[in-house]
VOBA-1610 file (N, C-alpha, C; in pm, whole numbers, padded with zeros to 5 digits, always signed):
BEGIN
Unk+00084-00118+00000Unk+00000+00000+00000Unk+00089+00124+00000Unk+00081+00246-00105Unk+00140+00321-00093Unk+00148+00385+00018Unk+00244+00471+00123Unk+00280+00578+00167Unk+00197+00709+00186Unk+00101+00760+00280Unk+00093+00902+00291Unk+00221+00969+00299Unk+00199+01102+00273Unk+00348+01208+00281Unk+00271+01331+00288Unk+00300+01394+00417Unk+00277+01543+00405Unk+00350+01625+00373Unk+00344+01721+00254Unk+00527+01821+00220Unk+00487+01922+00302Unk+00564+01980+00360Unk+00561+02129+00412Unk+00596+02241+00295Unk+00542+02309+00322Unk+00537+02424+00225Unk+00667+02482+00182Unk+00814+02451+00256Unk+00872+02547+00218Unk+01006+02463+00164Unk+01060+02437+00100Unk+01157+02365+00048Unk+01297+02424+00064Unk+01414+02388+00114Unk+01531+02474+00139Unk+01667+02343+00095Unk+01750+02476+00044Unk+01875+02438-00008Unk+01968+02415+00094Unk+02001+02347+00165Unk+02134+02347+00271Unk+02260+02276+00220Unk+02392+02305+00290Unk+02529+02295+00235Unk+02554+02171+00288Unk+02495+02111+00388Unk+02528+01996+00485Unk+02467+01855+00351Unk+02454+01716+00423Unk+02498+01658+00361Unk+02401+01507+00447Unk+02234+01510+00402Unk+02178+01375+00464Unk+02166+01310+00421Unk+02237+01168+00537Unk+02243+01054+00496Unk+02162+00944+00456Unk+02049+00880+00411Unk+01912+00793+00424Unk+01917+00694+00429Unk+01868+00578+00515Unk+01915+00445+00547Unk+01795+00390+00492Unk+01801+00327+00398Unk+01636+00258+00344Unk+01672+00152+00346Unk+01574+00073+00327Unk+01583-00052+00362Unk+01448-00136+00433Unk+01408-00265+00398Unk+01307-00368+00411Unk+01314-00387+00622Unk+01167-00392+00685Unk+01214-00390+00825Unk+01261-00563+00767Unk+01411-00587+00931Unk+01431-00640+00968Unk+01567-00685+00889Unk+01621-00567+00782Unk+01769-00533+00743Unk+01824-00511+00809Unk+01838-00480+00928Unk+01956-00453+01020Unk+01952-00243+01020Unk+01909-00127+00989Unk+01933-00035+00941Unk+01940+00038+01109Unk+01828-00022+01247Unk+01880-00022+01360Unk+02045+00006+01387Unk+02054-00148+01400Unk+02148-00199+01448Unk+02274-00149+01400Unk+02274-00129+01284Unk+02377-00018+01191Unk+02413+00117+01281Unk+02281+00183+01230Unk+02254+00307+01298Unk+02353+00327+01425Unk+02326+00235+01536Unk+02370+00215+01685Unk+02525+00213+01666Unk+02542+00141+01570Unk+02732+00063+01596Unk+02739+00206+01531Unk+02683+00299+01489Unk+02772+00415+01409Unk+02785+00531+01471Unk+02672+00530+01542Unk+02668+00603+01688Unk+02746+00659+01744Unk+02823+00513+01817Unk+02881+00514+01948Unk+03042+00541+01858Unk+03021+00495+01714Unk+03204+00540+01602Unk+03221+00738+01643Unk+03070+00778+01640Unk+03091+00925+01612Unk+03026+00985+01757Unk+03054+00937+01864Unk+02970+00972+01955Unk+03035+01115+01993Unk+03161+01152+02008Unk+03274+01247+02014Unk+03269+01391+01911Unk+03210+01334+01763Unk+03195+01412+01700Unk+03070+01513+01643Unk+03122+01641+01663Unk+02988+01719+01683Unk+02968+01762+01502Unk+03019+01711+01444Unk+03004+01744+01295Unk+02907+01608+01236Unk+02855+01512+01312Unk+02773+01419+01256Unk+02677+01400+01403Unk+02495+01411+01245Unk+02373+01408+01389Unk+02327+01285+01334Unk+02293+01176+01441Unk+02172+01084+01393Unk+02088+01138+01451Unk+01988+01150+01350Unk+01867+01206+01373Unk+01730+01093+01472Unk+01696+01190+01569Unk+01596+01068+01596Unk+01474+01081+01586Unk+01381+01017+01535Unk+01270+01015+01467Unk+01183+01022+01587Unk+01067+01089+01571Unk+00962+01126+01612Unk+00876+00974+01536Unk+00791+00879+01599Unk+00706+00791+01591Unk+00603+00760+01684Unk+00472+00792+01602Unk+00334+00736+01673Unk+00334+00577+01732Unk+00415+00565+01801Unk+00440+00429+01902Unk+00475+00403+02008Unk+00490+00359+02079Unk+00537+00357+02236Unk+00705+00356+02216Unk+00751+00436+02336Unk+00880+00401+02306Unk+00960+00283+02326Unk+00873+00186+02381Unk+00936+00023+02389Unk+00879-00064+02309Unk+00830+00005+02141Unk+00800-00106+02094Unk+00937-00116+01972Unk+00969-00182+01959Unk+01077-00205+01858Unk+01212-00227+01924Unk+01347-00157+01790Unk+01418-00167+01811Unk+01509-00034+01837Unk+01460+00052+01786Unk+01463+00208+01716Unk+01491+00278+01871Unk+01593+00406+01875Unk+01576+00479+01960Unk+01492+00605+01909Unk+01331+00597+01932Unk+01279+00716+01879Unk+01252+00790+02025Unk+01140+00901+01962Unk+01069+00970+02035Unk+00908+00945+02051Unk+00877+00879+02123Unk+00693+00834+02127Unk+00646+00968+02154Unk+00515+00919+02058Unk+00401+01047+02067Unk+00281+01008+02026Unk+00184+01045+02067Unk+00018+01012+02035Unk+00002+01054+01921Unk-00112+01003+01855Unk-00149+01082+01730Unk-00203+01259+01817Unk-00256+01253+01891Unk-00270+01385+01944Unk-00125+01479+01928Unk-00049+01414+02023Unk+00084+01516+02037Unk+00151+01485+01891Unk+00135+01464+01830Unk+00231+01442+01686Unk+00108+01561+01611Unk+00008+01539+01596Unk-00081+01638+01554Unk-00063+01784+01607Unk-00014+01778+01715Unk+00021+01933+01783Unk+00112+01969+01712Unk+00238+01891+01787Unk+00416+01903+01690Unk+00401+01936+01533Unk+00279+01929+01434Unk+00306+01988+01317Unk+00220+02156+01337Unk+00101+02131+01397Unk+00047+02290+01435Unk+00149+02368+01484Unk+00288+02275+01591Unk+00340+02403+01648Unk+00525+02445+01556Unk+00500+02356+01432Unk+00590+02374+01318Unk+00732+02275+01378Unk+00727+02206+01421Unk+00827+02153+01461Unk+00871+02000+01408Unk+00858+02008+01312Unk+00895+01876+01182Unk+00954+01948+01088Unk+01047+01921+01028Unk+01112+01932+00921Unk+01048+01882+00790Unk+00995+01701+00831Unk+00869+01650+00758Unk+00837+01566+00831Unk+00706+01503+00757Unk+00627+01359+00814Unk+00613+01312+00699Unk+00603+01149+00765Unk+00551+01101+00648Unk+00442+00968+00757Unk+00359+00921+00635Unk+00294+00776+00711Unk+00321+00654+00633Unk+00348+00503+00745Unk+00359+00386+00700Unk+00379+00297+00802Unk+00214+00180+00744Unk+00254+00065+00836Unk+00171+00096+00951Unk+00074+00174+00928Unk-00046+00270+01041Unk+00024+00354+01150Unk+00127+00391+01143Unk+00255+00457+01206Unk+00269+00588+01095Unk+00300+00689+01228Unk+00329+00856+01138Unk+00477+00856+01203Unk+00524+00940+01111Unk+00687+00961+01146Unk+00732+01115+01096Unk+00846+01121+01197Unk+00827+01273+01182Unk+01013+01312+01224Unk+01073+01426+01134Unk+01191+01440+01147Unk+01187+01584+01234Unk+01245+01615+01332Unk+01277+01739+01412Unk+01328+01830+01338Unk+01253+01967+01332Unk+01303+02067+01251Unk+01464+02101+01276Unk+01518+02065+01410Unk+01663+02058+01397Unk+01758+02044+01366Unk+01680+01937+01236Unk+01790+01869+01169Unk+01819+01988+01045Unk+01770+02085+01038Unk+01781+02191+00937Unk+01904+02244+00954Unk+01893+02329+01087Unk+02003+02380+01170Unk+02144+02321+01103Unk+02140+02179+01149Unk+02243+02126+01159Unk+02340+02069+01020Unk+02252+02069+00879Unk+02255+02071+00781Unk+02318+02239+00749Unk+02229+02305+00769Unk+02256+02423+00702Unk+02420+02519+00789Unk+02459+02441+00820Unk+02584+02476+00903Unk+02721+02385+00808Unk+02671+02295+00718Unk+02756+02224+00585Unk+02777+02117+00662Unk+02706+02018+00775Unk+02724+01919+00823Unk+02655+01777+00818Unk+02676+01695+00875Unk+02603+01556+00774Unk+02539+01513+00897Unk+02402+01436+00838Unk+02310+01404+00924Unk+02297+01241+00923Unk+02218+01170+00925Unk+02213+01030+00912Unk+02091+00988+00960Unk+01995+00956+00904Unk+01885+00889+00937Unk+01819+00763+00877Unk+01735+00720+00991Unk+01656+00574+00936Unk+01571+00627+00884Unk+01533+00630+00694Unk+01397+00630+00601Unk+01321+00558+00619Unk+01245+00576+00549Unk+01177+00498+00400Unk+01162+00488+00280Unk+01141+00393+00217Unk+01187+00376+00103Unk+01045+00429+00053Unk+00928+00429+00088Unk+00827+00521+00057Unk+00833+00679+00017Unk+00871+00723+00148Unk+00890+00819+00166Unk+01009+00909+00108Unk+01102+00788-00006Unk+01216+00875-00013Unk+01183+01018-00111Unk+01076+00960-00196Unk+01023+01089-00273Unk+01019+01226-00210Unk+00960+01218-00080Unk+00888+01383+00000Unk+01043+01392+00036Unk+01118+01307+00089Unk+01246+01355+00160Unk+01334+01420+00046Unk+01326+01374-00079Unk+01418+01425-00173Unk+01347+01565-00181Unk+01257+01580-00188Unk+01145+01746-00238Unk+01168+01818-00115Unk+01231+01761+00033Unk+01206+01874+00139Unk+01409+01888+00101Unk+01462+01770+00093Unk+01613+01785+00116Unk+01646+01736-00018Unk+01651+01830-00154Unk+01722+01802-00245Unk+01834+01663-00257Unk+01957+01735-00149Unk+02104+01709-00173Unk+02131+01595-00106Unk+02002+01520-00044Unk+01982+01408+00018Unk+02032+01255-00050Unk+02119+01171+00015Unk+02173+01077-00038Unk+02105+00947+00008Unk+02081+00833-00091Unk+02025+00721+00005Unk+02148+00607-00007Unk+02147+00568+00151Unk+02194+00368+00153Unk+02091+00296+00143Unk+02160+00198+00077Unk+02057+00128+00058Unk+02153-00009+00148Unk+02029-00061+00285Unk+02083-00141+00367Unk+01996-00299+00272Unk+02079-00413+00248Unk+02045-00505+00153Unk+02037-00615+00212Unk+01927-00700+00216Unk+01964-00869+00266Unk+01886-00937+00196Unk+01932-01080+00190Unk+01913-01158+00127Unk+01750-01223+00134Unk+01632-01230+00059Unk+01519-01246+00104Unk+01488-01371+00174Unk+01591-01508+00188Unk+01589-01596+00306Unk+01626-01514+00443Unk+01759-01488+00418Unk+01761-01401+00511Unk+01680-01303+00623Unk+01608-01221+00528Unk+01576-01161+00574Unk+01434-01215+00636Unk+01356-01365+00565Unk+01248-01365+00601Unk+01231-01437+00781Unk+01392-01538+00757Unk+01446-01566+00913Unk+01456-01476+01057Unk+01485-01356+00976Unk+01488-01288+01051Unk+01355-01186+01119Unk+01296-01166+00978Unk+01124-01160+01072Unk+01042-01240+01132Unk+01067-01373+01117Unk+01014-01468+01217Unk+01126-01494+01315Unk+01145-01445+01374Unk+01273-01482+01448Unk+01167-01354+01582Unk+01147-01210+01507Unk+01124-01128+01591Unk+00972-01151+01661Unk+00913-01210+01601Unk+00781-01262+01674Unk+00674-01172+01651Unk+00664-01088+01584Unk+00574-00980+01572Unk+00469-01006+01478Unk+00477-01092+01335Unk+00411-01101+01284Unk+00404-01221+01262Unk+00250-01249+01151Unk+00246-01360+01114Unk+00270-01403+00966Unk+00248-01524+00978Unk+00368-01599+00803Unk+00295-01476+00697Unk+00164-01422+00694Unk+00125-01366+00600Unk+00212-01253+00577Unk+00140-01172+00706Unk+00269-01060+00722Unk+00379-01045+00654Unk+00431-01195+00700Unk+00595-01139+00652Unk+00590-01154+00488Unk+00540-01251+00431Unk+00529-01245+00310Unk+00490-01160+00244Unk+00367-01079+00313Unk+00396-00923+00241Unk+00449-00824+00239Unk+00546-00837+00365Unk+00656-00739+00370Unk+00777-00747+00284Unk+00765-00888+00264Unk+00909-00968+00132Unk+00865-00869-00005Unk+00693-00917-00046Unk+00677-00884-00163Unk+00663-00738-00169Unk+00674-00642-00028Unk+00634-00487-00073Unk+00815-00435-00058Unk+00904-00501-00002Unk+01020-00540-00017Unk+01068-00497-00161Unk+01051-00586-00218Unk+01109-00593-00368Unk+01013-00507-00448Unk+00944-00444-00408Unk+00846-00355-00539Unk+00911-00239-00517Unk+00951-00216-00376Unk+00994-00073-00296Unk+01144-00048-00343Unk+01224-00138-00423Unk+01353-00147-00425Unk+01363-00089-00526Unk+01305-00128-00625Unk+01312-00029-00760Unk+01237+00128-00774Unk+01238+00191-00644Unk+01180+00333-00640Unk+01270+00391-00605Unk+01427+00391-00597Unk+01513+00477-00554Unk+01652+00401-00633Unk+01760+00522-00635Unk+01902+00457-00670Unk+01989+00536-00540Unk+02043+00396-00492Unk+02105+00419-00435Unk+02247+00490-00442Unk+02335+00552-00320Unk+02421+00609-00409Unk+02552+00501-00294Unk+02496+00465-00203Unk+02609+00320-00176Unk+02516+00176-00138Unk+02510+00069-00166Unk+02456-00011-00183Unk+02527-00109-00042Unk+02495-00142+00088Unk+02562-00226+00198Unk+02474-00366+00221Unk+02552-00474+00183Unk+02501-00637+00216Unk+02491-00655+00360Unk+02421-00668+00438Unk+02372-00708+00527Unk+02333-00844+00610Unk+02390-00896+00479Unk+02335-01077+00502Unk+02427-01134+00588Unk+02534-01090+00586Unk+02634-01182+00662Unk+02687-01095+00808Unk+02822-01103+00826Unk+02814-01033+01006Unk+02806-00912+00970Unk+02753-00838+01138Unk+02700-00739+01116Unk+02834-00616+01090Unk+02888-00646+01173Unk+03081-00620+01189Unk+03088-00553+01031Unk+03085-00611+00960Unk+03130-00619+00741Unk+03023-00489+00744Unk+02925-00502+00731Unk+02820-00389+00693Unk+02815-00246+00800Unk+02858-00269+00935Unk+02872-00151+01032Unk+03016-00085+00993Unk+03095-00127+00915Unk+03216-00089+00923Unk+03170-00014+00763Unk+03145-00093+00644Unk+03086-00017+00540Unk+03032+00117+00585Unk+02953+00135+00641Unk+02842+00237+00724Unk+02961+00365+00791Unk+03003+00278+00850Unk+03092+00402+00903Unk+03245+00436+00791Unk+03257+00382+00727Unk+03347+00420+00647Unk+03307+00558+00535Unk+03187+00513+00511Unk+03097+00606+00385Unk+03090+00741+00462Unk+03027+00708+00625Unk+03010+00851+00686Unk+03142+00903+00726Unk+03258+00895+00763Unk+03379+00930+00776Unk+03383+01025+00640Unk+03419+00929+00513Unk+03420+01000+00349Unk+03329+01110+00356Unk+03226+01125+00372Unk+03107+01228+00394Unk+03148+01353+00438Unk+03183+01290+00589Unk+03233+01423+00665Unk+03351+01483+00630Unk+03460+01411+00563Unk+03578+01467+00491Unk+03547+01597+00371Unk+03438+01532+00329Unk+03422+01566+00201Unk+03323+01698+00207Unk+03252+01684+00353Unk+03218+01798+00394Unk+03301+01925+00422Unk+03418+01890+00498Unk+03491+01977+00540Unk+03602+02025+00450Unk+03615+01926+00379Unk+03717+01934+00252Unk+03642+02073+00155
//
């Protein structure tokens, strides 16, 4: 099912440099995220951004920010998204902060969607996507592994998986199938290059 996307009205050019982690749930784009973290925890020239999500904050794996559909409904009345988008009966929402921190020529890093990469390219032009990759055994082990859904489920997450893959080009492509070590080190290698290339 396609993606809602709300655009905000105002579209801006910044010098900085965001990163987009897309990817099928249960790619690893978490777990990435975390090991890259704690690489740049020191450095104030790289933000992971943390997402604003209509969910409790103990459901998943994600370090977000929980909010009601009420208070997420406020947070856009009181302008404080950069954007939203919806998927999966879940709204998601990026902190207008991350503007700031862009428009200062610095690099950001966040968990997408591959839905959503359309509105994110229209709010952030200069926006780059990873594309986090696993193998569809793989990956289907690994959603039954998490207990959340059922065989249907996952099978339609496989098949909205592969329809969703051909809506973006990636501009680094990371395998995921094997240890996580190989693909966290990819991850942080690309954002290192980034930030060079920022400051360079």
């Amino acid at each position: 099912m396609p993606e809602a996307t709300e655009i905000p009205d105002a579209v801006e050019t910044v010098p900085g440099r965001l990163i987009v982690l897309l990817g099928p749930s249960g790619s690893g784009k978490d777990t990435l995220i975390s090991g890259a973290r704690s690489e740049f925890a020191a450095s104030s020239d790289v933000l992971f951004v943390q997402r604003v999500i209509t969910r409790s904050a103990d459901a998943g794996s994600e370090d977000h920010i929980a909010m009601s559909e009420a208070e997420f409904d406020a947070a856009i009345d009181d302008g404080r998204f950069a954007l939203t988008w919806a998927a999966n009966g879940l709204r998601y929402g990026l902190p207008r902060g991350i503007k700031a921190h862009l428009a200062a020529g610095k690099v950001a890093v966040v968990n997408g969607s591959r839905g959503a990469w359309g509105v994110i390219r229209q709010v952030f032009p200069s926006a780059v996507a990873v594309e986090i990759k696993v193998d569809p055994g793989t990956l289907a082990q690994r959603l039954q592994a998490r207990g959340r859904e059922s065989a249907a489920e996952i099978e339609a997450r496989l098949i909205r998986a592969a329809a969703l893959a051909a809506q973006f080009e990636p501009e680094l492509v990371i395998d995921n199938s094997g240890p996580v070590e190989t693909a966290r080190s990819a991850l942080i290698n690309y954002i290192r290059q980034s930030v060079a290339r920022q400051v360079g």
